[in-house]
N, C-alpha and C positions, 0 to 999 in steps of 0.2 A: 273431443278426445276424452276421454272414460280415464278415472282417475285410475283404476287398476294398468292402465297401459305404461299412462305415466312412471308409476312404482315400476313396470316392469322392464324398461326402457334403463332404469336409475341402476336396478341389483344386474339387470343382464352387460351394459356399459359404464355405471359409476366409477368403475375404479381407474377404467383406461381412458375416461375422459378428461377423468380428474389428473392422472398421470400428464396427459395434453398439455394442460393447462400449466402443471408446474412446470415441465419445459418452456414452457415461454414466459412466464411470471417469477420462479423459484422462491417461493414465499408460499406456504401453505397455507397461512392464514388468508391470507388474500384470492388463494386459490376455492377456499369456501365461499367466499362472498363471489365471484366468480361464477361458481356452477350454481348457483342459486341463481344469479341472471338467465344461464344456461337451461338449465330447469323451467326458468318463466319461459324463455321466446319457445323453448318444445313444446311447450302447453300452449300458447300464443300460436303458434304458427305452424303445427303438426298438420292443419287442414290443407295448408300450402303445401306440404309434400308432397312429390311425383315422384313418382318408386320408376324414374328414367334414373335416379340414381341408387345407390344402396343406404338403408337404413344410416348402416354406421358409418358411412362418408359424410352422410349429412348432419349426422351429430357431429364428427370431428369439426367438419366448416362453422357449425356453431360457434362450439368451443374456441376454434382457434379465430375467429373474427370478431367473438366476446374477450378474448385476449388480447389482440391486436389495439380493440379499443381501451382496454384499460391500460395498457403502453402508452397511449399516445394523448392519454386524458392528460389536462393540465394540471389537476391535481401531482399525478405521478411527476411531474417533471418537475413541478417546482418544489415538490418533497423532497427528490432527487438532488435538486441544486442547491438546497439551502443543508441537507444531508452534506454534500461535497462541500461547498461553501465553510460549515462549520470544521467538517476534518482539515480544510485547507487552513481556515485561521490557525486550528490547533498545533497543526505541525511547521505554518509558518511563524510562528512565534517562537517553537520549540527551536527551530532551525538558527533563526535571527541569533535566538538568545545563546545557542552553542558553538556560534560564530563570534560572538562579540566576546567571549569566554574563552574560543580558541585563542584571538588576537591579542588578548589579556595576557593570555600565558603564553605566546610564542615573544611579545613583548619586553615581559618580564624573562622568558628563557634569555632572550638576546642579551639584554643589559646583563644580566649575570656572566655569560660567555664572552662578554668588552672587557670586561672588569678582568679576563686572566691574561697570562702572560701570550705574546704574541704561538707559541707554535699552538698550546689549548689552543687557542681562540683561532685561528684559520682549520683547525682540525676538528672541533665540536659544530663548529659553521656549518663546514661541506657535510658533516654528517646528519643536524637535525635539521639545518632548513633548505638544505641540498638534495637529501637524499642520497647521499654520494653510498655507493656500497667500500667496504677496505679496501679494493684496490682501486677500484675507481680515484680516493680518495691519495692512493699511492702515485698514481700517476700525475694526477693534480697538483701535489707539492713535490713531486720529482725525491721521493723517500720508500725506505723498503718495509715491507707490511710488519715488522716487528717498531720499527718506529710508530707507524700510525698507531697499531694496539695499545702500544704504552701510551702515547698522548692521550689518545681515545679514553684510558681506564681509568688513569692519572687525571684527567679533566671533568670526568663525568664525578667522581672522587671529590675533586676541588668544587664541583655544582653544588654536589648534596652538601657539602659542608658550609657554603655560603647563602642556602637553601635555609639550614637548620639555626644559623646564626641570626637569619631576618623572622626566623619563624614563621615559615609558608610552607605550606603541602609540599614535598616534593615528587 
């Protein structure tokens, strides 16, 4: 094969092989190093060609089989795995540590919310570690939504104050 075929082959389908390629890869860098393989087996193995099929069918097979292979290289996977490997440390830590943080302060929320007087304290309960919505929380103590409110605002009131007294974020 005549180096001018080569070049002609490269400017008439380089860009839509290349295109190929980054579908199956999506890394453009890597998509260079790629047709450059692609590039050798044409030059390599343009003698082997039977025009039973077309030109450009058999560049795409190229491409897309020099793709396939650099998928399934070991390199790629274990680049892959120790890529995921590290995000997993990262945000298992991250996770760990904003768990142990949550439990810290629903902890300390609790203790603060013992220390009121019984109606605060069954009314702050259902509402932070309940989830209770205000009526929810009306029917739960068998009281009408103007009581919950006022416990509710009156409690949250008495938190922040015994918040500021210990000197903790509230």
């Amino acid at each position: 094969m005549a180096e001018h075929e080569i070049e002609e082959i490269i400017t008439n389908f380089g860009n839509e092989l290349r295109y190929v390629a980054f579908q199956y890869v999506r890394n453009w860098v890597v998509v260079d190093d790629i047709m450059q393989e692609v590039y050798l087996k044409i030059f390599l193995k343009f003698d082997s060609f039977r025009e039973e099929s077309k030109l450009k069918s058999w560049l795409y097979r190229i491409t897309r089989n020099q793709c396939i292979d650099y998928l399934r290289s070991k390199v790629v996977k274990a680049t892959v795995l120790v890529d995921e490997m590290e995000d997993l440390r990262y945000s298992t830590n991250e996770v760990v540590e904003n768990e142990v943080l949550e439990k810290f302060d629903n902890e300390r929320l609790r203790e603060h919310i013992n220390s009121l007087p019984k109606d605060y304290k069954q009314t702050l309960s259902l509402y932070y570690f309940d989830d209770y919505t205000y009526n929810e929380i009306c029917q739960q103590l068998s009281k009408d939504i103007s009581f919950v409110k006022n416990k509710l605002f009156r409690g949250k009131r008495m938190l922040k104050q015994v918040y500021e007294k210990s000197g903790l974020p509230v």
